[in-house]
PAZAPA-4460 file (N, C-alpha, C; in steps of 0.05 Angstrom, whole numbers, plus 32768, in hexadecimal, padded with zeros to 4 digits):
% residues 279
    n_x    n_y    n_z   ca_x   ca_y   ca_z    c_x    c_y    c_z   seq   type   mol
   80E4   8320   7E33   80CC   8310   7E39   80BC   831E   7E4F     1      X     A
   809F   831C   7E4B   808D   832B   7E61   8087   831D   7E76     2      X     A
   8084   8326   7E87   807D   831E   7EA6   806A   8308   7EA2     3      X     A
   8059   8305   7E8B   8042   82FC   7E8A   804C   82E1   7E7D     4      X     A
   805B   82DC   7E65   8064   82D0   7E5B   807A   82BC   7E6B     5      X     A
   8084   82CC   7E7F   809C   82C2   7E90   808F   82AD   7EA3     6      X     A
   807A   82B7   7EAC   805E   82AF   7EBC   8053   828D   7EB1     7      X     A
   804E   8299   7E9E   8047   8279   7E8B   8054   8267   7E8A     8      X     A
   806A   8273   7E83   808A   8258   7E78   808E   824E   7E9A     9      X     A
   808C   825F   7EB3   8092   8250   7EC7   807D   8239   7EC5    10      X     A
   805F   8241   7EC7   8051   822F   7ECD   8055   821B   7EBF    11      X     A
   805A   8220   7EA3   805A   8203   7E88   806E   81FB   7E96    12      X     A
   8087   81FD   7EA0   8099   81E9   7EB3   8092   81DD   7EC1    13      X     A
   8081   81E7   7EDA   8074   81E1   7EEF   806B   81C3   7EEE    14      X     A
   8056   81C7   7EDD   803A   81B9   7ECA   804E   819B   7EC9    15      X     A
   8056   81A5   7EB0   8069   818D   7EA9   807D   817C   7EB0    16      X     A
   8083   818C   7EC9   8092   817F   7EE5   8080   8170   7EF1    17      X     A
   806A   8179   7EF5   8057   8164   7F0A   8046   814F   7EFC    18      X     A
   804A   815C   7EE1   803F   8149   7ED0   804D   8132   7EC9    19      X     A
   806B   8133   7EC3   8088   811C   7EC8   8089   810A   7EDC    20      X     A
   8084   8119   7EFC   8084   8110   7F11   806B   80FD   7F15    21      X     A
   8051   810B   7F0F   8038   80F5   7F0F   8040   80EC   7EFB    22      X     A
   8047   80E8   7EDD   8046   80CB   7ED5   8059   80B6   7EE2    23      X     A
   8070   80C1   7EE6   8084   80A8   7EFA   807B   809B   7F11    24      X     A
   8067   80A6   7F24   805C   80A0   7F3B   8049   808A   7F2A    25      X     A
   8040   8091   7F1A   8021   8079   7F0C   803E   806D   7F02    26      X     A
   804D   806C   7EF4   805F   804A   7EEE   8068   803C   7F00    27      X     A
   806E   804E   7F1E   8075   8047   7F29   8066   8034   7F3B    28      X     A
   8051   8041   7F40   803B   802B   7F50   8035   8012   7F32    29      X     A
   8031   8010   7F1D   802B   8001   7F14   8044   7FF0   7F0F    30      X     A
   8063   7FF0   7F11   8070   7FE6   7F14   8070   7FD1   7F30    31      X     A
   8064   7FDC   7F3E   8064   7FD4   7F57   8057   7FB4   7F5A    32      X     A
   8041   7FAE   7F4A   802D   7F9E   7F53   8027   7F8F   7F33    33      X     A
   801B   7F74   7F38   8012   7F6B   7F1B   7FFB   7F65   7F2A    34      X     A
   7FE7   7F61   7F1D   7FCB   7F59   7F24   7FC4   7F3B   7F0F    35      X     A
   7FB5   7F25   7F2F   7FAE   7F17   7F1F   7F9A   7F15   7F06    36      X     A
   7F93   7F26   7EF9   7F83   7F34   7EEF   7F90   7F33   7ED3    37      X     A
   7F9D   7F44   7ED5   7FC3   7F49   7EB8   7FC6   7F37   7EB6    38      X     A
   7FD3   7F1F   7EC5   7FDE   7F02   7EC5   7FC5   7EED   7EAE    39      X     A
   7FAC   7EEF   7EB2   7F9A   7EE3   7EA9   7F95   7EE8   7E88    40      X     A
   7F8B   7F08   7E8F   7F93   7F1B   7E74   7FB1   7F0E   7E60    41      X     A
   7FBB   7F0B   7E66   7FDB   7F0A   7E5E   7FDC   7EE9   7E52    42      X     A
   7FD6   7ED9   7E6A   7FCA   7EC0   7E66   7FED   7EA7   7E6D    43      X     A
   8001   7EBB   7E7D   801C   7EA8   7E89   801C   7EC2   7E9F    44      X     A
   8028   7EAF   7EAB   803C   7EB7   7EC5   805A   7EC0   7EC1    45      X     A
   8061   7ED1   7EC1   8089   7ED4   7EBD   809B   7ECB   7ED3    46      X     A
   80A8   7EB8   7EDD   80AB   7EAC   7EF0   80D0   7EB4   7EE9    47      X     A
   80DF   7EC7   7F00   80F7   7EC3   7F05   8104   7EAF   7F0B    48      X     A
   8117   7EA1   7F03   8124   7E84   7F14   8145   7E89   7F07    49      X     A
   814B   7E7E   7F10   8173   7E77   7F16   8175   7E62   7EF3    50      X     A
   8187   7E7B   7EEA   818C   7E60   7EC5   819E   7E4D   7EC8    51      X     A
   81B1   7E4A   7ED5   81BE   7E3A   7ED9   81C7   7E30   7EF5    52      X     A
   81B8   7E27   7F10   81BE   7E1D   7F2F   81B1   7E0C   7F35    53      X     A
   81B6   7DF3   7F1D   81A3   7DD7   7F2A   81AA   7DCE   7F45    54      X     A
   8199   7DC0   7F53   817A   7DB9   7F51   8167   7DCF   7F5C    55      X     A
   8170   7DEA   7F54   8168   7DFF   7F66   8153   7E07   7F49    56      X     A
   8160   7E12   7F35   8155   7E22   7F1E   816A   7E20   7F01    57      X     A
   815E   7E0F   7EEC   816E   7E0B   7ED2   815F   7E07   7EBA    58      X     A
   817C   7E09   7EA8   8165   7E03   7E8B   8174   7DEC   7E83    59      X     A
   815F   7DCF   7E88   816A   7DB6   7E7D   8174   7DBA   7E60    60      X     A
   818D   7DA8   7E5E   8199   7DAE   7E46   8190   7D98   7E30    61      X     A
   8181   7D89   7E3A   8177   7D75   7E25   815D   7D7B   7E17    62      X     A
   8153   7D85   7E27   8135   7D94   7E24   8127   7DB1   7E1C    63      X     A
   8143   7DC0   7E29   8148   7DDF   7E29   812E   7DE8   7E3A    64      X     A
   8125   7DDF   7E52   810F   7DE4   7E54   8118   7DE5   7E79    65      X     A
   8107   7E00   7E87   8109   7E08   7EA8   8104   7DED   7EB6    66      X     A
   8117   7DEE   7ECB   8115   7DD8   7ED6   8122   7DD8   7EF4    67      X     A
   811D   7DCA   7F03   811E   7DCD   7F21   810A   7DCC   7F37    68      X     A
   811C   7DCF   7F4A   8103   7DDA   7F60   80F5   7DF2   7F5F    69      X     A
   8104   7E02   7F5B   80F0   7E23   7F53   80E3   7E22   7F3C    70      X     A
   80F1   7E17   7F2A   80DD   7E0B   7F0A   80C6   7DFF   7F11    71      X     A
   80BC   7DED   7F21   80A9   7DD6   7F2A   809A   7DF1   7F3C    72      X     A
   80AC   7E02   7F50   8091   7E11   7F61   808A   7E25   7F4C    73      X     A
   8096   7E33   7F3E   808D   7E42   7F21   8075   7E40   7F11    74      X     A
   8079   7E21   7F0E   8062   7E0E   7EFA   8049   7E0A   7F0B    75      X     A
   8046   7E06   7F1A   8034   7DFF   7F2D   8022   7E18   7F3E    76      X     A
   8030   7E34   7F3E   8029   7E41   7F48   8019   7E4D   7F2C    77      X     A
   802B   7E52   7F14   801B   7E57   7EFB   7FFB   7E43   7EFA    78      X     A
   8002   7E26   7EFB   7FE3   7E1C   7EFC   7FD2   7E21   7F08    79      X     A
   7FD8   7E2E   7F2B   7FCB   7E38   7F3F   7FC0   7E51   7F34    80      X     A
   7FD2   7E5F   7F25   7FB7   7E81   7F14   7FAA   7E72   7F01    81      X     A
   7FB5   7E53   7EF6   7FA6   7E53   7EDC   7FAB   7E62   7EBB    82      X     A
   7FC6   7E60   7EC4   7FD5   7E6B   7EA7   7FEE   7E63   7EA3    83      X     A
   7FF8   7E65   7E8C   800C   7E56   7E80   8023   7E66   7E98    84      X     A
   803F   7E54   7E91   805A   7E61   7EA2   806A   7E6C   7E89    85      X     A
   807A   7E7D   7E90   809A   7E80   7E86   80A4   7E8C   7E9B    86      X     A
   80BE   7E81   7E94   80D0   7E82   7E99   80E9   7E94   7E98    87      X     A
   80F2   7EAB   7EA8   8105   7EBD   7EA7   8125   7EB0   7EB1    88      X     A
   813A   7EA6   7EA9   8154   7E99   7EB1   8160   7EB1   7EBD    89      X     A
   8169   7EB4   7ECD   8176   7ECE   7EE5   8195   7EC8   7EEF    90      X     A
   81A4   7ED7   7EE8   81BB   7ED4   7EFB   81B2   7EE0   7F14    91      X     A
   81C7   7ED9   7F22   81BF   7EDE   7F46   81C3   7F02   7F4B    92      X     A
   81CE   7F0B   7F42   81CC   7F22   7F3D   81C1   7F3B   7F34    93      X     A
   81AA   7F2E   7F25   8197   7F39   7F0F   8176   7F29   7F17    94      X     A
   817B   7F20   7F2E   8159   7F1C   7F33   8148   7F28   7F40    95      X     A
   8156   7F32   7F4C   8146   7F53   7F5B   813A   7F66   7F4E    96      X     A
   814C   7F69   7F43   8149   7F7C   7F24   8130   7F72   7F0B    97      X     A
   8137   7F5E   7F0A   8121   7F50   7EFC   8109   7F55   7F01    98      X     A
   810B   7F50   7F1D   80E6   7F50   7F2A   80E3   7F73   7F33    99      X     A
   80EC   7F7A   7F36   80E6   7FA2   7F3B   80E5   7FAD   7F24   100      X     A
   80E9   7FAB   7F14   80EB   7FB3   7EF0   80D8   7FA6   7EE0   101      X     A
   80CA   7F8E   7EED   80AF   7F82   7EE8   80BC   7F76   7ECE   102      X     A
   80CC   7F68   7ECD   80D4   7F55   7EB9   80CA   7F3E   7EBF   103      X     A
   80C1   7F40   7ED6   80B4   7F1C   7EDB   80A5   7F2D   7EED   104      X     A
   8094   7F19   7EF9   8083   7F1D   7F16   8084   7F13   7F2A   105      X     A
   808F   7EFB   7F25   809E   7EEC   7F47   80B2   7EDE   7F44   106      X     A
   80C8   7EE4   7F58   80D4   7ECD   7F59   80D3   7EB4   7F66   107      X     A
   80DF   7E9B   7F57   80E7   7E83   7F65   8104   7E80   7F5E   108      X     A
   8114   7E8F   7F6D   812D   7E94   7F5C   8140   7E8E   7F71   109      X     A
   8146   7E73   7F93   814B   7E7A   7F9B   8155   7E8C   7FB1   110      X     A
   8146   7E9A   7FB2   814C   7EAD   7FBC   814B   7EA9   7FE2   111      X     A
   815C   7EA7   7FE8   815F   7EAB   800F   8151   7EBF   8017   112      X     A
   8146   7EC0   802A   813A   7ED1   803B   814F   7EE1   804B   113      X     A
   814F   7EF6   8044   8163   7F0B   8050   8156   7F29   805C   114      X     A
   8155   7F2D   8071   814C   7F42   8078   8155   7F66   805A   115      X     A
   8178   7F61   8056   817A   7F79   8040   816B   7F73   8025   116      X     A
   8167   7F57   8022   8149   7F52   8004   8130   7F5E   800F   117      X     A
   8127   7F4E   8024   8113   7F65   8021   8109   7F7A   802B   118      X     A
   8119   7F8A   8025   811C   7FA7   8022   811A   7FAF   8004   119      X     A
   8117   7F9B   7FF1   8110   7FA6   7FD4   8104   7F90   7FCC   120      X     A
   80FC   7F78   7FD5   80E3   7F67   7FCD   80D3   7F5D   7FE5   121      X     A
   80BA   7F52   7FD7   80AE   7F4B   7FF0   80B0   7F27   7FE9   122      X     A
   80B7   7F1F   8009   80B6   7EFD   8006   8097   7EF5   8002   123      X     A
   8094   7EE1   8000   8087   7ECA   800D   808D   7EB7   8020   124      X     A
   807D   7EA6   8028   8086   7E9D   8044   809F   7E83   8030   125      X     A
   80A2   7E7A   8041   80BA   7E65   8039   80B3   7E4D   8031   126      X     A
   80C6   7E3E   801A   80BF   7E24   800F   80D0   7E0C   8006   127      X     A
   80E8   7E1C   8013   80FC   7E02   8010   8114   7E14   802A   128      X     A
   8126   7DF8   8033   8138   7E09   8042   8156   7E04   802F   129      X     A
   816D   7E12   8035   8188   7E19   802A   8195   7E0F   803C   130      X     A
   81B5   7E13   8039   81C5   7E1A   8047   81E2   7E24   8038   131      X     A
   81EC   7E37   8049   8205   7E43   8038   8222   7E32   8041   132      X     A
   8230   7E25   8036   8246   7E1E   8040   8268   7E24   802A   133      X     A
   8276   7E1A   803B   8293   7E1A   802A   8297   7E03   8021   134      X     A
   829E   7DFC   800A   829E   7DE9   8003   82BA   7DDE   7FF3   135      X     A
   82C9   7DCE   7FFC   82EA   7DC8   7FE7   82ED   7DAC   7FF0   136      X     A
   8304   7DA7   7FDD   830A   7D82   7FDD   830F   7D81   7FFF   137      X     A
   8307   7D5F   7FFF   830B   7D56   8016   8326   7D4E   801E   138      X     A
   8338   7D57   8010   835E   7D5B   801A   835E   7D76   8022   139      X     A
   8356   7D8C   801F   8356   7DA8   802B   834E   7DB0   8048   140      X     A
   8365   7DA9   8054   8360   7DAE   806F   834C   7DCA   8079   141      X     A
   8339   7DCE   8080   832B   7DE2   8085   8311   7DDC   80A0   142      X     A
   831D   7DEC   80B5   8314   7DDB   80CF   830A   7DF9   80E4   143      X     A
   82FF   7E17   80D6   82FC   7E2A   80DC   830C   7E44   80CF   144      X     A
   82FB   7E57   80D1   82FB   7E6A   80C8   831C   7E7A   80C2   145      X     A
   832D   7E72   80D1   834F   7E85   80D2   8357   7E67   80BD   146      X     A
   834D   7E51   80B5   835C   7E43   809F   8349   7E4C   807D   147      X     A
   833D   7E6C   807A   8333   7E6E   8068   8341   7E83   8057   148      X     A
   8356   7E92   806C   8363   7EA7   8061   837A   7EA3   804C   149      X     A
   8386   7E89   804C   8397   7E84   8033   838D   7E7A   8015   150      X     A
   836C   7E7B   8017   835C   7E69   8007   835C   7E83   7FED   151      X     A
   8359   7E73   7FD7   834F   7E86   7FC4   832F   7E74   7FC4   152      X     A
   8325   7E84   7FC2   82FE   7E7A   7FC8   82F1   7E8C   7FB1   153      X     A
   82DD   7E7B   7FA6   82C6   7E81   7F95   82B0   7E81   7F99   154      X     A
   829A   7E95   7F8F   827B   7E9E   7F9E   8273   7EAA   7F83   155      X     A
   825C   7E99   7F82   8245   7EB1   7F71   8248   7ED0   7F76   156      X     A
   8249   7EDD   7F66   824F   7F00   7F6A   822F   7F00   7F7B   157      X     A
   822B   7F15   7F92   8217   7F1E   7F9A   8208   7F09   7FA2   158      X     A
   8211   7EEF   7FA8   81F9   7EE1   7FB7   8208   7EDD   7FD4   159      X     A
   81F9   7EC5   7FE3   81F4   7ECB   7FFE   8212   7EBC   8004   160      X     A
   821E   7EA7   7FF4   8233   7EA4   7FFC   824A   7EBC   7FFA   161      X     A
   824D   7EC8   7FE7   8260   7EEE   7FE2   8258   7EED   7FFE   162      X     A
   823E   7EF9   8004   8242   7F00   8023   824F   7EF5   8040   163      X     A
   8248   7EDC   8031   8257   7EC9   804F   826C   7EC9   804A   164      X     A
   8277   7EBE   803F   8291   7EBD   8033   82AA   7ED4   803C   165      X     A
   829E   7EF2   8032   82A6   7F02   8039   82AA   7F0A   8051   166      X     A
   8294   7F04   805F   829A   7F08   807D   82A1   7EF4   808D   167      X     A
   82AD   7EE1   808C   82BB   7EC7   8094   82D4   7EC0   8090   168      X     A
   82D4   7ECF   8074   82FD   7ECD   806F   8308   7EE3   8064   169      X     A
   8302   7EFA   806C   830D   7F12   8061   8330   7F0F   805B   170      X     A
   8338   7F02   8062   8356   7F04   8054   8355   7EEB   8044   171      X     A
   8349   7EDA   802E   8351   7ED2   801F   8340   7EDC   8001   172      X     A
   834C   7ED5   7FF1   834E   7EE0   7FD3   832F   7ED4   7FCB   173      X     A
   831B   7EE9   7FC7   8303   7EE2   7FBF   82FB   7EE7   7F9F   174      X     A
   82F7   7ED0   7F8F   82EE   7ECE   7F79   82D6   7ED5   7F72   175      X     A
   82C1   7EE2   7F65   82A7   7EE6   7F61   829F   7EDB   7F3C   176      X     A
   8290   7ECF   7F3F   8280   7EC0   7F21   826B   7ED0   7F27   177      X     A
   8258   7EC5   7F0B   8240   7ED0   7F09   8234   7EC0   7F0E   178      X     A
   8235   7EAD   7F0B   821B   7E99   7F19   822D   7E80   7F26   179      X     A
   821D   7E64   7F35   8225   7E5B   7F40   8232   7E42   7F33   180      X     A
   8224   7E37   7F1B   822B   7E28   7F03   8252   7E37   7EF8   181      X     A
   8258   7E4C   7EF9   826D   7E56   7EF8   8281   7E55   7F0C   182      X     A
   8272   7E5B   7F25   8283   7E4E   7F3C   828D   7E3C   7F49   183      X     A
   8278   7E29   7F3A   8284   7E09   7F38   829C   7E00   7F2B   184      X     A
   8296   7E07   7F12   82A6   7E04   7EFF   82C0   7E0D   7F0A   185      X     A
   82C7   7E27   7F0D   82E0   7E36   7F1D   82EA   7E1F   7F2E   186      X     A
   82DD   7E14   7F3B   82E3   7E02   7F4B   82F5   7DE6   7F40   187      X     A
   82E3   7DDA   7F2E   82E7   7DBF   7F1C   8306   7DCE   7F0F   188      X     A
   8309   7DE7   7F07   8323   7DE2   7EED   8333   7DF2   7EFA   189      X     A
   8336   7DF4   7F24   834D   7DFA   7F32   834D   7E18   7F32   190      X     A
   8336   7E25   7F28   8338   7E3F   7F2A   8340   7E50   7F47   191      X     A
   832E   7E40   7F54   8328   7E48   7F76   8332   7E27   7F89   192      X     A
   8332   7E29   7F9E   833C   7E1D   7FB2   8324   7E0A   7FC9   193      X     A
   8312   7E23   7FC0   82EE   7E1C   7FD2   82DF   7E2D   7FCE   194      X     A
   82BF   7E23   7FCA   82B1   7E39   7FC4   829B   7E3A   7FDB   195      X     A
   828C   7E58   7FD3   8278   7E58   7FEA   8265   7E4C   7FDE   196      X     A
   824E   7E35   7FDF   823D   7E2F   7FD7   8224   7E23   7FE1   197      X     A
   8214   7E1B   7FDC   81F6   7E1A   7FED   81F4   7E02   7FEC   198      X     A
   81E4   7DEC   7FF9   81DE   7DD4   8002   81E2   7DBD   7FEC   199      X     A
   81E8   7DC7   7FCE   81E4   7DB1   7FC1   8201   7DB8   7FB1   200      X     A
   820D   7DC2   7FBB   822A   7DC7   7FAB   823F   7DB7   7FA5   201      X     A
   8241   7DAA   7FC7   8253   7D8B   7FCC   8248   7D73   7FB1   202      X     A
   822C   7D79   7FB9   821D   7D5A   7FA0   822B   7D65   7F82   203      X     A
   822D   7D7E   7F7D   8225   7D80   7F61   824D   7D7F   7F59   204      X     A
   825D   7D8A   7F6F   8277   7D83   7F5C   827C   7D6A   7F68   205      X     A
   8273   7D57   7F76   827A   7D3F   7F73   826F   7D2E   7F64   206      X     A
   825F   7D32   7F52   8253   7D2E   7F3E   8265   7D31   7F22   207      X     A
   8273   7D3F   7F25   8282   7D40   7F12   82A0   7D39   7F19   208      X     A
   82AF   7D34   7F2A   82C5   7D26   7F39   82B5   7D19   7F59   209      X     A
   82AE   7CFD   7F57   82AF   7CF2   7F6A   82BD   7CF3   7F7C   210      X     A
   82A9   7CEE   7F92   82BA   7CEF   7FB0   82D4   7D04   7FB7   211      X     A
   82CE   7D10   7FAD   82E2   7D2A   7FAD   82DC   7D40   7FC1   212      X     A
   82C1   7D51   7FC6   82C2   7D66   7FD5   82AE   7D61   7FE9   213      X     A
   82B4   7D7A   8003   829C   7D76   801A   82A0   7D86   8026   214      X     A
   8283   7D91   8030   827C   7DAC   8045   828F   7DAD   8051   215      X     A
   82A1   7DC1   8058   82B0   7DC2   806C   82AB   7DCC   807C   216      X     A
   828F   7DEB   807C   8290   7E02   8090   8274   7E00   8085   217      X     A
   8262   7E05   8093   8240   7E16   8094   8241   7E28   80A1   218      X     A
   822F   7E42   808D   8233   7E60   809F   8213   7E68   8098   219      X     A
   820B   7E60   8090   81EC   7E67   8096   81D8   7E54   8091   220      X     A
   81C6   7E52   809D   81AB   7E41   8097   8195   7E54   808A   221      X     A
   818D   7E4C   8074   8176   7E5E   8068   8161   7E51   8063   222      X     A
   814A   7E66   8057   8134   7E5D   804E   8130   7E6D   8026   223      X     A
   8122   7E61   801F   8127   7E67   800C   8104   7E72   8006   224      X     A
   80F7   7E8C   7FFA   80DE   7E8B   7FF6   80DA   7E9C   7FD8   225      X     A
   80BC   7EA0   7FD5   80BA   7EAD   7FB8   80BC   7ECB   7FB8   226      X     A
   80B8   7EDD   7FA6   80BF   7EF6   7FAB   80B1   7F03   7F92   227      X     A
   809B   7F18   7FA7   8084   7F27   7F8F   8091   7F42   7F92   228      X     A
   8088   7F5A   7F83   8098   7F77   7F8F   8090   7F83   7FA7   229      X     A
   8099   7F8E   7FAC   8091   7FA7   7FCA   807B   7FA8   7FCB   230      X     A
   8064   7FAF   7FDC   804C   7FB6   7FD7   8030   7FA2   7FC9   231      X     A
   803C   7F95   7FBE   8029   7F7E   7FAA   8025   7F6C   7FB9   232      X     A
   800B   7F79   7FC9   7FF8   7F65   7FD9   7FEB   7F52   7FD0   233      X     A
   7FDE   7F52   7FB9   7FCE   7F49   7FAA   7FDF   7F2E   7FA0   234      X     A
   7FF4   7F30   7FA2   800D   7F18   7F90   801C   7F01   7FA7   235      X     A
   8023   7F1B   7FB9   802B   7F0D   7FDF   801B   7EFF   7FDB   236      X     A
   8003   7F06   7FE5   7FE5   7EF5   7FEF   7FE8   7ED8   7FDD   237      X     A
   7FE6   7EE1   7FBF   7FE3   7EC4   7FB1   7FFC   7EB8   7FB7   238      X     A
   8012   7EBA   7FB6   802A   7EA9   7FC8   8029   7E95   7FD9   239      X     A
   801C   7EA7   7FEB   801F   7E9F   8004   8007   7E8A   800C   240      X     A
   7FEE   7E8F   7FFD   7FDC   7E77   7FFE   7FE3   7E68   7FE7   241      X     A
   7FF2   7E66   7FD1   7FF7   7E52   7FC7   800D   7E3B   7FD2   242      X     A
   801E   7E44   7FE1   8034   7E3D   7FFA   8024   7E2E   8009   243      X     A
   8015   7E35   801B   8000   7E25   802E   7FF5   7E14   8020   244      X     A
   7FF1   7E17   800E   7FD5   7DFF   7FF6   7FEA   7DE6   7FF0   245      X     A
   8002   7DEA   7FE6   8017   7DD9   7FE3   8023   7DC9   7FFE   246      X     A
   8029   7DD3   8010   802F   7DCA   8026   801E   7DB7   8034   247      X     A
   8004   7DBA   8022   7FE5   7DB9   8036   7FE1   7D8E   8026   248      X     A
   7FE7   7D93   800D   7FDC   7D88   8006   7FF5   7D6C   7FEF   249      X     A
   800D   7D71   7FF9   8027   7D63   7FF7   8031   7D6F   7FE1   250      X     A
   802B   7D7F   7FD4   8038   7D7F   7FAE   8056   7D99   7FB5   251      X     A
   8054   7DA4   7FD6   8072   7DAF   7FDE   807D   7D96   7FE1   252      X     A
   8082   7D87   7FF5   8093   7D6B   7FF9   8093   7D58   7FDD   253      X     A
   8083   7D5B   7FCD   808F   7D54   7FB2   80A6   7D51   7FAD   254      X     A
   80A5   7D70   7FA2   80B4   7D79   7F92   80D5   7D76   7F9F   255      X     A
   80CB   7D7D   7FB4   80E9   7D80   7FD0   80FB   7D61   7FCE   256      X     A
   80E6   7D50   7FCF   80EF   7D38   7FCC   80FF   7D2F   7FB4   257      X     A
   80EE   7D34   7F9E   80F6   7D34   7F81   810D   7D43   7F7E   258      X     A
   811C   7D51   7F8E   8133   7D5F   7F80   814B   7D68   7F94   259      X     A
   8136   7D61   7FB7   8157   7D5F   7FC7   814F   7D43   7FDA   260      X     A
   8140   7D2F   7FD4   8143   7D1A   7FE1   8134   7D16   7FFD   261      X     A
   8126   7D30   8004   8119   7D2E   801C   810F   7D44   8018   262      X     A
   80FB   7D49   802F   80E1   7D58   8033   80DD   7D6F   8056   263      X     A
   80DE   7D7B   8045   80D8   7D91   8062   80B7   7DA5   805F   264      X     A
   80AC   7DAB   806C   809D   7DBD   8071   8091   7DCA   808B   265      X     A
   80A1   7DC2   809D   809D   7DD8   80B3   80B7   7DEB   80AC   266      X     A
   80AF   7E03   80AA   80C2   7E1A   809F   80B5   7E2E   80BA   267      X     A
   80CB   7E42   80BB   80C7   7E58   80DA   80AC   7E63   80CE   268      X     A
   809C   7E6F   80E2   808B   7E80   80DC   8091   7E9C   80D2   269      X     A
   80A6   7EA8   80E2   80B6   7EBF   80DE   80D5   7EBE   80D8   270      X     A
   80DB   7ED0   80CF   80FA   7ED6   80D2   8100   7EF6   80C9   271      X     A
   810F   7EF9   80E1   8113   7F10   80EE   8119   7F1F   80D7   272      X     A
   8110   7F36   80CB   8111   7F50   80BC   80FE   7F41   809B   273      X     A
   80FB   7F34   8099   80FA   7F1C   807E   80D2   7F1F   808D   274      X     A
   80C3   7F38   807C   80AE   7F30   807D   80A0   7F1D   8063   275      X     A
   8084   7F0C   8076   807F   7F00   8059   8064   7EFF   8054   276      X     A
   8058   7F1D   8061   803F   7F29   805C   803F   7F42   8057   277      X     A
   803D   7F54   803C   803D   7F6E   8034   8025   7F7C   803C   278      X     A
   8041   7F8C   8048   802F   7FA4   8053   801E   7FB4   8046   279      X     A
***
């Protein structure tokens, strides 16, 4: 091969290297962002939410149809663009993923405010509060942290209880489900001993065996907000004044009421690493 020819074939590499590289950079920024613009064009909203963690995010089984509190801020924020909703059902594991892969465009999925989330989504300000606790029958002596190590305990894989959990009882036998509807269950047919679960966990297995279980331990207080991708100012922004418009005008304390019995809307302004204005 000639110098000249040798010459060429580098550059046709070159070329086509930067040519690979700029198309990934353009998917990549357009992965990045939906415009309300697309959304209108399109004529729905793709809304992430939880398929099975009532009263958080579900698909009624009589109806087959999204339902909850993130279902209700879903629906409502869809009316606020002025276009139909759907609905994406998410394990807890797979909602991050969802929304960075542009399978949906926002979540209401849930999701706690955690300084390591957003580091790969961006919040919105906050619209309901959580809390993470341990949760087993009310005969299970459990009165601090050194009575957790003989426990066999159950947690949603990858949610915020795995984390507490884990760092609260490192010597007892930790179970992981895929969602929290599973971790209940583990619970109901003696799988596990106590599970880690969030504010409405106690209601929902005593719902199914009365007077049977109760918080034993709380290890975090959360907030719970929506979540557009990195960068997607344009989506933040609509969040976050749809958040204020709701708060502003009762249809947040609604819904709050409608599905945990009471009403909150003074939520922090900040929380520490958890921005909820994109940069």
């Amino acid at each position: 091969m000639t110098d000249v020819n040798k010459n060429f074939n580098r550059r046709r590499v070159l070329l086509s290297a930067a040519t690979l590289l700029a198309g990934t950079a353009i998917m990549s920024r357009s992965a990045w962002a939906v415009t309300r613009a697309e959304i209108k064009s399109r004529g729905k909203l793709i809304v992430g939410i939880q398929a099975a963690n009532p009263p958080w995010g579900y698909v009624d089984a009589a109806t087959g149809n999204a339902d909850g509190i993130d279902a209700d801020m879903g629906k409502l924020f869809a009316r606020e663009l002025g276009v139909q909703v759907e609905f994406a059902g998410l394990e807890v594991a797979n909602r991050i993923p969802a929304l960075t892969s542009g399978r949906v465009d926002v979540l209401f999925a849930t999701m706690a405010m955690l300084p390591d989330r957003a580091k790969a989504v961006q919040y919105g300000k906050p619209y309901v509060a959580n809390s993470i606790c341990l949760v087993a029958p009310k005969a299970t002596v459990i009165k601090s942290d050194a009575d957790l190590a003989k426990l066999v305990i159950g947690v949603p894989r990858s949610s915020v209880q795995d984390t507490d959990v884990t760092k609260h009882a490192p010597g007892a036998t930790i179970r992981r489900f895929d969602n929290d509807a599973a971790t209940i269950q583990a619970m109901l047919s003696g799988q596990v001993q106590a599970v880690g679960g969030n504010v409405f966990y106690a209601k929902r297995l005593n719902e199914a065996t009365p007077n049977t279980y109760e918080n034993k331990l709380e290890f975090t207080q959360l907030y719970n907000g929506p979540c557009s991708r990195l960068e997607d100012k344009e989506m933040n922004a609509a969040l976050n004044a749809f958040i204020d418009k709701i708060k502003a005008n009762g249809e947040l304390a609604k819904i709050q009421q409608k599905w945990t019995g009471s009403t909150m809307v003074d939520f922090p302004t900040s929380i520490e690493g958890v921005p909820f204005v994109a940069r």
